[in-house]
C-alpha positions as CSV (number, residue, x, y, z in Angstrom):
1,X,-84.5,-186.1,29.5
2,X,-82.8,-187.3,26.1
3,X,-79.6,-185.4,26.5
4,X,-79.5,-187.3,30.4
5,X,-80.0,-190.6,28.9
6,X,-77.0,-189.7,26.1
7,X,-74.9,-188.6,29.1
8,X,-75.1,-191.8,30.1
9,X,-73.8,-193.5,27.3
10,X,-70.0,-194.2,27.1
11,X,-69.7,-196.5,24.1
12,X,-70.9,-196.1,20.3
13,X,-72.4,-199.9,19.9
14,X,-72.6,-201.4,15.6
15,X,-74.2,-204.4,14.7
16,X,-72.0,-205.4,11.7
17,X,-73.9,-207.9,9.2
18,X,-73.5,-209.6,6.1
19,X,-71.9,-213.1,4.7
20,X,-69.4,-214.9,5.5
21,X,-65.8,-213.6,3.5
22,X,-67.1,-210.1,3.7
23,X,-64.5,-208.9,5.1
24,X,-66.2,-207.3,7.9
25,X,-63.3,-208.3,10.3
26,X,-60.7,-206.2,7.7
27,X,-63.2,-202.9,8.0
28,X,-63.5,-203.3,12.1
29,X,-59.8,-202.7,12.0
30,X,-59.4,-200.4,9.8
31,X,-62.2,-198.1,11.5
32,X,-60.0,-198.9,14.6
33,X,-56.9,-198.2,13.6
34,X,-55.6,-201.8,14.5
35,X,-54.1,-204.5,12.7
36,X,-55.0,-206.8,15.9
37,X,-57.7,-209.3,16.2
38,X,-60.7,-207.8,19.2
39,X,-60.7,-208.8,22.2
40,X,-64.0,-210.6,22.8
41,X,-66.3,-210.8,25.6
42,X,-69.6,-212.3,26.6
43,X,-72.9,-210.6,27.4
44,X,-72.1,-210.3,31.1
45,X,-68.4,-208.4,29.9
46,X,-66.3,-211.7,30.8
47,X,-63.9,-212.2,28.5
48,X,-63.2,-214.9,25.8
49,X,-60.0,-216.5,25.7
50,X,-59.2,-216.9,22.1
51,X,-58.7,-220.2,21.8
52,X,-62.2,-221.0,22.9
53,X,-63.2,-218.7,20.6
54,X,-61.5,-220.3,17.8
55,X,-63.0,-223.7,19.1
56,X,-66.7,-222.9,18.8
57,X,-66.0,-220.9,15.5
58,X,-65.1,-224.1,13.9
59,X,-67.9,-226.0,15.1
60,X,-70.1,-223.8,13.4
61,X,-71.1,-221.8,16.7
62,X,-71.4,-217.9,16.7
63,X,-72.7,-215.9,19.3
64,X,-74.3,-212.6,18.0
65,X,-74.5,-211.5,21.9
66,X,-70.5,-211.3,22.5
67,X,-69.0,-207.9,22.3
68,X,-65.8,-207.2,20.1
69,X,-63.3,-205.0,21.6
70,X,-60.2,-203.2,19.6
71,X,-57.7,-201.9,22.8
72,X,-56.7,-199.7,20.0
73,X,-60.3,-197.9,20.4
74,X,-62.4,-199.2,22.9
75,X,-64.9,-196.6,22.6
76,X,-66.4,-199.0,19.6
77,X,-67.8,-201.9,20.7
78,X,-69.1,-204.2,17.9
79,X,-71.2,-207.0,17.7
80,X,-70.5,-209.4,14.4
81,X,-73.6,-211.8,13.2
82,X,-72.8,-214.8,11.6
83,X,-74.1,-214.6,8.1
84,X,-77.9,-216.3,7.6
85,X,-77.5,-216.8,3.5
86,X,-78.1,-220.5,3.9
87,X,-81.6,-220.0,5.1
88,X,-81.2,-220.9,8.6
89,X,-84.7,-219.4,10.5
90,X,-82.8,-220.2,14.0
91,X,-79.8,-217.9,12.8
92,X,-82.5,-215.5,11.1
93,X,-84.7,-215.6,14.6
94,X,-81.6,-215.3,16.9
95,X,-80.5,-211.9,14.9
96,X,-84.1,-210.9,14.9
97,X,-84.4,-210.9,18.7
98,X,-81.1,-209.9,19.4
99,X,-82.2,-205.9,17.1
100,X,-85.4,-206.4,18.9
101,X,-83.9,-206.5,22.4
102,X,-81.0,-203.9,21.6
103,X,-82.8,-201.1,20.4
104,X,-85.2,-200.5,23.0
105,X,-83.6,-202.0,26.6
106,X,-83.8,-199.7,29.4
107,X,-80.0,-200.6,30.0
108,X,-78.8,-197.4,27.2
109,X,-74.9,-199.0,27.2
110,X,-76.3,-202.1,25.8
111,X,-78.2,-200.4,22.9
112,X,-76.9,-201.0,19.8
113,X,-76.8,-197.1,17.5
114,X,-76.2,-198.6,14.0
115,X,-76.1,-201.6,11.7
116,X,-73.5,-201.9,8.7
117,X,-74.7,-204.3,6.2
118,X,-72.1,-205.9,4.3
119,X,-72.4,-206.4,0.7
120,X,-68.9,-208.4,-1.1
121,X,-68.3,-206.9,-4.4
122,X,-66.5,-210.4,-4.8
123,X,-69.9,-211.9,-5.3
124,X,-71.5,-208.9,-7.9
125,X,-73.0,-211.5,-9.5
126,X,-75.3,-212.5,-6.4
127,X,-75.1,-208.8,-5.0
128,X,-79.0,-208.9,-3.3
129,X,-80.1,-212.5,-2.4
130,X,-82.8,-214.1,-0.7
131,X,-81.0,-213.1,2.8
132,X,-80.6,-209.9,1.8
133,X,-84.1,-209.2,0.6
134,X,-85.5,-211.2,4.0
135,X,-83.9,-209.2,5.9
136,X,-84.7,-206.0,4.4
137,X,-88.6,-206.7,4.2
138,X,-88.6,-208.9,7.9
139,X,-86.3,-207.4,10.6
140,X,-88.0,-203.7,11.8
141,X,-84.8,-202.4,13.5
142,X,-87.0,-199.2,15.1
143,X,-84.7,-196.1,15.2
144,X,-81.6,-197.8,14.8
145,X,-80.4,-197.2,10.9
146,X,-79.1,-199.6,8.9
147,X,-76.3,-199.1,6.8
148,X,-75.3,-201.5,3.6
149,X,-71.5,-201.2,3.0
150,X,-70.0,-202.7,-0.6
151,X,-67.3,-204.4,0.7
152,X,-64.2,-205.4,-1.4
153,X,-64.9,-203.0,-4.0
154,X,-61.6,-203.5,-5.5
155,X,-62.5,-206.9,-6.4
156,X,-64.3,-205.3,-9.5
157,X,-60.5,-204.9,-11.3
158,X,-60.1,-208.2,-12.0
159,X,-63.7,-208.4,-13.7
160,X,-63.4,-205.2,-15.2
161,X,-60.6,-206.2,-17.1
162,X,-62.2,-209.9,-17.7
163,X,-64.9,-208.0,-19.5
164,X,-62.6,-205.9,-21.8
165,X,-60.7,-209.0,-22.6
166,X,-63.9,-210.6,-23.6
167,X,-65.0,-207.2,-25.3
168,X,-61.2,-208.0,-27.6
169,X,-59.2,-205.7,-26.3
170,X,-55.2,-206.4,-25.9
171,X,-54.3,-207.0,-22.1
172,X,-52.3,-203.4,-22.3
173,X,-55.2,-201.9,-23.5
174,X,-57.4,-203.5,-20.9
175,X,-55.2,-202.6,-17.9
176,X,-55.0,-199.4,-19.3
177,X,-58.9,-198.7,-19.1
178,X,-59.5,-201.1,-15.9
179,X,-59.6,-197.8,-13.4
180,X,-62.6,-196.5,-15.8
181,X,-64.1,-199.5,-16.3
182,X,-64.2,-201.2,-12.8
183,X,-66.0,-197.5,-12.5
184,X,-68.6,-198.1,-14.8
185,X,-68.9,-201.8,-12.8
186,X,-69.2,-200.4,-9.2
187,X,-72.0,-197.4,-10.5
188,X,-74.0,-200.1,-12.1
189,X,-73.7,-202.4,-8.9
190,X,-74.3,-199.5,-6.5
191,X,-77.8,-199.0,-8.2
192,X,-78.5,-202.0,-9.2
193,X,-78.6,-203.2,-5.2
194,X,-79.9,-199.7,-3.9
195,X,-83.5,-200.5,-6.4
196,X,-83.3,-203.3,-5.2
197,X,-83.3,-203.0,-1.2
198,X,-85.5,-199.6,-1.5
199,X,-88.7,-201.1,-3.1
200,X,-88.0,-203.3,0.7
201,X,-90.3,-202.9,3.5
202,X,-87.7,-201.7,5.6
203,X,-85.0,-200.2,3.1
204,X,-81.3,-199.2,4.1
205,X,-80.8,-195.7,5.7
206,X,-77.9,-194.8,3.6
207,X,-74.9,-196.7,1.6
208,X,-71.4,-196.5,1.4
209,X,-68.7,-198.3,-0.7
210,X,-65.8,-199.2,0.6
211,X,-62.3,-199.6,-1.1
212,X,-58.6,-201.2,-0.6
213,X,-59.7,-201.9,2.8
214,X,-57.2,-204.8,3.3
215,X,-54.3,-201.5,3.5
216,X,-54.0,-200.5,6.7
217,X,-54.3,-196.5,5.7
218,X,-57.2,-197.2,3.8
219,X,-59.6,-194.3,4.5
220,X,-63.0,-194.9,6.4
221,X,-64.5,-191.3,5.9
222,X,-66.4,-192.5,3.9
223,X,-68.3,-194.6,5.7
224,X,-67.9,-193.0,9.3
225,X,-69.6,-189.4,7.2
226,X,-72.5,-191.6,5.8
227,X,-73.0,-193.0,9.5
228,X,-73.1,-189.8,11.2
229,X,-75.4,-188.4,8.8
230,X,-77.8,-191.2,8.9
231,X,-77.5,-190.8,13.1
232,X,-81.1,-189.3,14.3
233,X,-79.8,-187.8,17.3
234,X,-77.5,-185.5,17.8
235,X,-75.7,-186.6,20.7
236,X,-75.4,-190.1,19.0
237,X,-73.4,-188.0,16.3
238,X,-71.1,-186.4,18.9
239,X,-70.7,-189.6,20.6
240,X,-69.5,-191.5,17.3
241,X,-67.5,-188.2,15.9
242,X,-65.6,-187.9,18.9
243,X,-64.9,-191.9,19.1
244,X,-63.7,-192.6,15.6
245,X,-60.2,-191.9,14.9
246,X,-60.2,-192.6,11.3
247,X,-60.7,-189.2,10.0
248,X,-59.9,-185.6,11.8
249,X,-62.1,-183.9,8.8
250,X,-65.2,-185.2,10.1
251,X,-64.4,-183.6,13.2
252,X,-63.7,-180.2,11.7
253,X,-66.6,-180.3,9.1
254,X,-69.0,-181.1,12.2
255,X,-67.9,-178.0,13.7
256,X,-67.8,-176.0,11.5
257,X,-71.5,-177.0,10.3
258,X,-72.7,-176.6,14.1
């Protein structure tokens, strides 16, 4: 019965989360091999012209039900909600529903398969906030795993050599121990938000940071390895291994470890 209802799925679905300037768009592409913006359609699969898109984007409106679509992988579809930091319950209920609804309907190509959770690295200083912990301890996303993703990692340079500056070194000096320090920044990040989300009621499945993703060969094995693994069925695993086109290895290691 499972493996007939995995048959009939034909496209790995990923809620992608987090606040705004994330840089969720950047990773999207990246994982798709695109330097495009999606194509975007509605709930029913109509598409979205652009323009209207743009429109309702700078009204403030964001619909967590449209689809987005890379041509240059359409085997991903993802599903971007608009960050709820400013303690909007609407936004916070809308998202709520939307998990809810996906996980469980009957129709299994609307299901969604996995969440990313975006963390900025730009904002280190505000890593785990109020939205971060309500989500974590409110939204029961079932069987679907949630994944938190440091974004913009490399934004820790620029404080790692702040911080040796401040700590008297010469700028050479500093840049020449930024590498070890930024390091030392991202390992003491990494746990600090990882005690943080796991003493949650409903704590992250697995986490990934995620580096240089503004390059377009930046590497997504990373995450795409932390994602399978989290995965609870197997055919969800094939399904997302054989879609993602960011790294062959994954596909060898898989079979090789079948």
């Amino acid at each position: 019965m499972a493996n007939e209802y995995l048959k009939k799925i034909k496209r790995f679905r990923i809620l992608v989360m987090g606040r705004a300037n994330a840089g969720k768009t950047t990773i999207l592409q990246r994982v798709c091999n695109s330097t495009d913006k999606p194509e975007i359609f509605d709930g029913n699969g109509n598409k979205i012209e652009s323009d209207i898109v743009q429109g309702t984007l700078t009204r403030g409106y964001h619909d967590i039900q449209n689809e987005l679509v890379f041509q240059s992988n359409p085997g991903f579809v993802f599903h971007d909600s608009c960050g709820f930091e400013a303690g909007s319950t609407q936004q916070f209920d809308q998202m709520k529903r939307f998990v809810a609804d996906h996980a469980v309907t009957t129709r299994v190509n609307e299901r969604i398969h996995a969440i990313w959770f975006c963390i900025p690295m730009t904002d280190s200083h505000r890593t785990v906030t109020a939205a971060e912990r309500k989500f974590f301890n409110e939204c029961d996303t079932g069987h679907v795993p949630v994944i938190v993703l440091m974004t913009k990692v490399d934004a820790l340079y620029l404080t790692a050599i702040r911080e040796l500056l401040d700590g008297g070194l010469k700028i050479a000096e500093a840049k020449e121990r930024a590498i070890e320090k930024q390091g030392e920044l991202l390992e003491k990040w990494c746990g600090y938000v990882k005690h943080e989300l796991d003493m949650c009621k409903f704590p992250p499945k697995g986490y990934v940071s995620l580096n240089k993703m503004h390059e377009e060969d930046a590497d997504c094995t990373p995450l795409m390895e932390c994602t399978v693994n989290v995965l609870n069925e197997e055919g969800l695993q094939r399904l997302l291994i054989s879609t993602q086109q960011s790294s062959i290895g994954i596909c060898v290691k898989y079979a090789v470890n079948r």
